[in-house]
N, C-alpha and C positions, 0 to 999 in steps of 0.2 A: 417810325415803324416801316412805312413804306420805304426809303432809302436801305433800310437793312434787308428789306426783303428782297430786294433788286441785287444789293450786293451778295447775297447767299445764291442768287438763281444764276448772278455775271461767275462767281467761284464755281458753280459745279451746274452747268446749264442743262445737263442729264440727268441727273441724281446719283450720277453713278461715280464713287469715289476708291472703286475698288481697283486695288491692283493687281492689272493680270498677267505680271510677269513670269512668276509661277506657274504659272499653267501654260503661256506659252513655252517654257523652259520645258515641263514636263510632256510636251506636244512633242516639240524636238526631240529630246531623248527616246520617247516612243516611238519616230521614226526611224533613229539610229540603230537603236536596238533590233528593229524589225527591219529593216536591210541587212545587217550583217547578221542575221538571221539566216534570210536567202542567202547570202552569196557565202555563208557558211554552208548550207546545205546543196548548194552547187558545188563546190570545190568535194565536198564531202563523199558526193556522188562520182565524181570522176575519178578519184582516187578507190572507189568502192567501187566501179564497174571494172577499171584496170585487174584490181585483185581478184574478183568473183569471175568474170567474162574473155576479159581480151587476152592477157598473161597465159591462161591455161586455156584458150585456145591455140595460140601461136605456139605454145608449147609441145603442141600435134606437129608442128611444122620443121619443116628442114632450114637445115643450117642458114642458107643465103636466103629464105624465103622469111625467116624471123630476122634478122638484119635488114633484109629491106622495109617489111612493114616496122620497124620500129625506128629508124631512120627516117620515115615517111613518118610515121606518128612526132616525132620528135620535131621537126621541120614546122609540121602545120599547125600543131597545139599552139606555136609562138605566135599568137593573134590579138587581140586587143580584146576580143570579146573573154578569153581566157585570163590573161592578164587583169581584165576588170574583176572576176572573179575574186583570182587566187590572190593578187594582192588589197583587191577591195576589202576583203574578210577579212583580212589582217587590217588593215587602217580605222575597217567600220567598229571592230572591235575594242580596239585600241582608245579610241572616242566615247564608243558608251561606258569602257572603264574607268576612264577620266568625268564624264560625266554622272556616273552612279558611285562614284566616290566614296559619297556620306550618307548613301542609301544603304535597308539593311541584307538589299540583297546583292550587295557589292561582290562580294567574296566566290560568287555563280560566274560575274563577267570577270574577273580577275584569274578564274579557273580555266575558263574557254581563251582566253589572250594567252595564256600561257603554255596550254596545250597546242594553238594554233600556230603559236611562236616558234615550237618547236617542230612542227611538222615543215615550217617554214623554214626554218634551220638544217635538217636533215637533207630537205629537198635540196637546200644550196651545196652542201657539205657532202653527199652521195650521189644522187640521181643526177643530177645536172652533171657533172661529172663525167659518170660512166655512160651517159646521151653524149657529150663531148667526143668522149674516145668509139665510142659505136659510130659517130659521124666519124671521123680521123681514119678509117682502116678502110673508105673509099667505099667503091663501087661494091655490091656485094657479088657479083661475074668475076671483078678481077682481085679478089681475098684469095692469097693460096690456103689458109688454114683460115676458115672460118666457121667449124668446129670450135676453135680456140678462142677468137673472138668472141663469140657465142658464149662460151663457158666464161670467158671474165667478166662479163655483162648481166647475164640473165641472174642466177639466182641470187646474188647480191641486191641486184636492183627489184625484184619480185619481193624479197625478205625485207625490206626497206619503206618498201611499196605500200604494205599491209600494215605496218608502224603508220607509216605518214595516213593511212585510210582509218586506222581508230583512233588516233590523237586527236584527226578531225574531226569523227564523227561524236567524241566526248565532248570536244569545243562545239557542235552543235547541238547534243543534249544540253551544257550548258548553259547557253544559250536559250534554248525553251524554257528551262527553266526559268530564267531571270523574267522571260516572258510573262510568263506564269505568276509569278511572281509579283513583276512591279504592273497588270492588268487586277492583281486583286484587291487591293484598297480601293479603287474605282466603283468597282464589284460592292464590295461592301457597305461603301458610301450610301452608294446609290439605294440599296437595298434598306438601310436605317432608313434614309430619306422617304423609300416609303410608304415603310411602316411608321416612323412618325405621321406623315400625311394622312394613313389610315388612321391612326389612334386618334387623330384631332376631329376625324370626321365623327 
């Protein structure tokens, strides 16, 4: 009796036989989820202050004086802290959809990756683009027609703009939502838990 009891305490010296892969798995996911959360709702933001703010203020402005601040905005945006942003959203995204898979609220992160997908795709396909050619026509002092400039740039890239600012900001509703979502079985666990613990008392 005593040799069995020695070998039961040498198999599990804790008592604890439980595995908590699970849960570190669903730890993980939780953070993924709540990163490209943020950097959902930062990309979301800049895309949403361009439409609301800065577009239709430069829009008051003269010809060479909107070429230069958007040439200058164009130049400096290309930064690493931007970059972690706008491409982390997409990758953080991309990740909790692979990992919410076989979850039932899959269907929320497959919604926001795909809308995001596409904001991503526009921006490469339009803006980027017509930033390209607004850089390309120089100095805005020495543009003889920049008027003309002007007018193949702005309101393509504004009407463009305001796409790329609600695909995001749907990709970041959805997003909450999953939040919402995969935070409530926890919720409700916890909440049986205890209320059982009340009924036993």
């Amino acid at each position: 009796m005593t040799t069995d009891a020695n070998t039961t305490n040498t198999e599990h010296p804790t008592g604890t036989g439980t595995d908590t892969g699970p849960v570190r798995r669903r730890g993980t996911a939780a953070g993924v989820l709540g990163a490209a959360t943020v950097a959902m709702g930062l990309i979301a933001g800049v895309f949403y202050i361009f439409a609301c703010a800065i577009m239709p203020a430069l829009a008051r402005s003269d010809d060479r004086v909107f070429i230069e601040v958007m040439q200058n905005v164009n130049d400096v945006i290309q930064n690493p802290v931007f970059f972690l942003s706008f491409l982390g959203a997409l990758a953080l995204t991309a990740v909790a959809a692979w990992q919410s898979r076989g979850a039932p609220h899959r269907w929320w992160v497959f919604a926001a990756l795909a809308a995001y997908a596409l904001a991503v795709v526009l921006t490469a396909a339009v803006n980027i683009p017509l930033n390209d050619d607004l850089a390309a026509a120089g100095a805005p002092t020495r543009i003889a027609e920049p008027a003309a400039v002007r007018d193949r740039f702005e309101d393509t890239w504004v009407a463009w703009n305001v796409v790329r600012a609600v695909l995001s900001t749907v990709a970041l509703a959805c997003l909450a939502r999953t939040l919402y979502l995969f935070r409530r079985p926890q919720a409700s666990a916890y909440l049986e838990s205890a209320t059982g613990s009340s009924a036993s008392r």
